[in-house]
C-alpha positions, 0 to 999 in steps of 0.5 A: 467540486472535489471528490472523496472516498465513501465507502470500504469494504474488507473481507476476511484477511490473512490465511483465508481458504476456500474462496477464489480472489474473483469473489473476495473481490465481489464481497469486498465490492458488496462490503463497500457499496453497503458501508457508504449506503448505496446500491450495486446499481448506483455504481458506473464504475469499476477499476479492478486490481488483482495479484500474481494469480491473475484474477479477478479482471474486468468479468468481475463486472458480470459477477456483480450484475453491474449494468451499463457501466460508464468506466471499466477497466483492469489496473497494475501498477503492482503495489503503486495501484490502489493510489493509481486506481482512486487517482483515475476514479477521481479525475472520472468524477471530476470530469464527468466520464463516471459519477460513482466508483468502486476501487478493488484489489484482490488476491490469494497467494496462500495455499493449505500446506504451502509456504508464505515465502513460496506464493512471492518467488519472483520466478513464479511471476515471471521475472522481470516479465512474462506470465506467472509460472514462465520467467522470462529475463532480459536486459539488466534484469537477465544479468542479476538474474544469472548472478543469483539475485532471483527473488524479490527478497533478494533486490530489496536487501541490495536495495537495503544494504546500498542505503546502509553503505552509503548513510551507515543506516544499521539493522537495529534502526529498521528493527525500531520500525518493525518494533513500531509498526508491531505495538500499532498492531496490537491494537488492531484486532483484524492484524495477523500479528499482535504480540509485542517484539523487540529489537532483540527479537527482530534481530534474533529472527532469522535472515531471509536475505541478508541485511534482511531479517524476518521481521523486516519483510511483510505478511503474505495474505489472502482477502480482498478491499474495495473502496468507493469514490464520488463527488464531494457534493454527494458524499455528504448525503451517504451512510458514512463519513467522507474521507476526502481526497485532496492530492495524488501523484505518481512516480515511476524512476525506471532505475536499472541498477546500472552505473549511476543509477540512484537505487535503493537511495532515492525512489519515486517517492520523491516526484509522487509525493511532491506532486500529490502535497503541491496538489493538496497544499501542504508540506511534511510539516502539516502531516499528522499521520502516514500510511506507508507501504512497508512491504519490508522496513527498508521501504519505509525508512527511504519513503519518509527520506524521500517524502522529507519527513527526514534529510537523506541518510537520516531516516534511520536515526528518525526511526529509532527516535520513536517517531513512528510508533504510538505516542510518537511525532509522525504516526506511521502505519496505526494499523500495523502495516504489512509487517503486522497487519495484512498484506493487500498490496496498496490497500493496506495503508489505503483502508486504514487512512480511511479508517483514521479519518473516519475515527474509526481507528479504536484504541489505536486511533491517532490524535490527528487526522486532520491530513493523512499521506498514503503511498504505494510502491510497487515492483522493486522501488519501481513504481510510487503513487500518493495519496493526501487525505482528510476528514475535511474538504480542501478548503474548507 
């Protein structure tokens, strides 16, 4: 028996005020439940994903009427969750603990009058722990800190500028990705971004932290999605076509920058996607498309290395190939990703391979979607979860 994904719902995205993330979630919940043609009462399990504001958590249950659910509970691996979440909805279904899953990742970091920039200080959540608005340093996380190095922003462009030191990976190459993932958005009418750019406009943007253009960071978003996992056996008799699920992983390396340490060349990309293509059966060679988390352009240009789509130290050559964007070899991020479409942590490579798999994709859908990867990195490199997805049962 295998398991597949049936249903996705999404609210609106991008600066959407008014409603709490509690019921975002709650709607894009009703959203998926309603695509995959089944009732909230036919669901016996929740998993709840929420960002810095802390809400929603496993109340969202109450707010959704659910009734005696057989699996619920919250999940934080930061941007790794969604891949983790429908991991866990999956071996619940393929163990008997739960026969129907709802996945939901909420949030609302945007206020009226507030910048993007502001809602992701990495002050604001805590530091390297405690509550949000509280930081709280300790071990190596305490020494950057006092350095300077106080925001995501800012870890990231170290991140970046040890690959360039060590590989002489350059900005123009990340800027090819950010060019890239921009023409997919254009044909994506639910991305905050669709105007065309080019590597003269990703480089005249300014720094936000050296090597770190603004075009090389993601949006920041307000909205909810939800998806819904069951057996296979079941998905052929829904509303929608199934999005099977053939393999997952996880990968969580614990770098702490000390000497040594492999940061910023090698993430957990490297143990989850291995992992997740031994499970599905398939290598780099049989991979019509990626969805990769690109919550900056550095992030994708070390998964595909890692993944090994690419040698160590030439992700940046096989960027500036064309291979990624339209009419390219490797279709990566058809939806416009997080730099162009909408940020919804893990979420937003997750729906848009389901929409690939489905041939929902419009003029923006891929040629082949016969197997998709879709990855979730989470904290500063982190946390890693893969996903291996197709339109056909394994096997089949």
């Amino acid at each position: 028996m295998g398991t597949s994904i049936v249903g996705l719902g999404m609210t609106e995205l991008g600066r959407v005020y008014g409603r709490s993330p509690r019921r975002l979630a709650a709607d894009a919940v009703r959203l998926a439940a309603a695509d995959a043609g089944l009732a909230l009462a036919d669901l016996d399990g929740l998993l709840v994903s929420h960002g810095l504001g802390g809400s929603p958590g496993i109340e969202l249950a109450d707010t959704l009427g659910l009734r005696d659910l057989r699996m619920l509970s919250l999940v934080n691996s930061f941007g790794a969750t969604a891949g983790a979440m429908v991991s866990y909805a999956a071996m619940s279904v393929l163990n008997g603990s739960a026969t129907t899953v709802a996945c939901v990742f909420a949030d609302a970091p945007l206020k009226p009058r507030q910048s993007a920039g502001s809602a992701y200080d990495r002050g604001a959540r805590g530091g390297t722990g405690g509550a949000p608005g509280k930081a709280e340093w300790y071990g190596f996380g305490g020494m950057t800190a006092a350095l300077g190095l106080r925001s995501v922003n800012s870890h990231y462009a170290l991140a970046a500028q040890r690959h360039m030191a060590r590989y002489g990976t350059t900005s123009e190459q990340l800027g090819a990705i950010a060019v890239a993932t921009r023409k997919w958005a254009a044909g994506n009418p639910l991305a905050q971004m669709r105007e065309p750019i080019t590597i003269e406009d990703h480089q005249r943007s300014r720094w936000v932290s050296e090597p770190l253009h603004l075009l090389d960071c993601c949006l920041v978003s307000n909205g909810a999605v939800a998806v819904i996992v069951t057996s296979a056996d079941r998905a052929r008799d829904l509303a929608r076509p199934p999005v099977h699920l053939w393999g997952w992983g996880q990968g969580h390396p614990g770098d702490r920058k000390e000497r040594g340490s492999d940061f910023g060349l090698t993430t957990g990309a490297a143990a989850s996607g291995a992992a997740a293509m031994k499970m599905a059966g398939v290598t780099p060679a049989d991979v019509d498309v990626c969805e990769l988390y690109d919550c900056y352009t550095y992030t994708v240009l070390v998964t595909l290395e890692d993944y090994g789509f690419c040698a160590k130290g030439e992700g940046g050559a096989f960027a500036a190939s064309g291979a990624l964007g339209p009419g390219g070899s490797l279709p990566t991020n058809t939806g416009g990703g997080q730099l162009s479409a909408y940020y919804m942590w893990g979420m937003t490579p997750l729906s848009e391979a389901v929409i690939q798999a489905r041939g929902d994709g419009g003029e923006r859908q891929a040629p082949s979607t016969d197997v998709i990867l879709v990855s979730g990195n989470g904290g500063i490199l982190d946390h890693h979860s893969t996903l291996v997805v197709s339109p056909h049962e394994k096997g089949a």
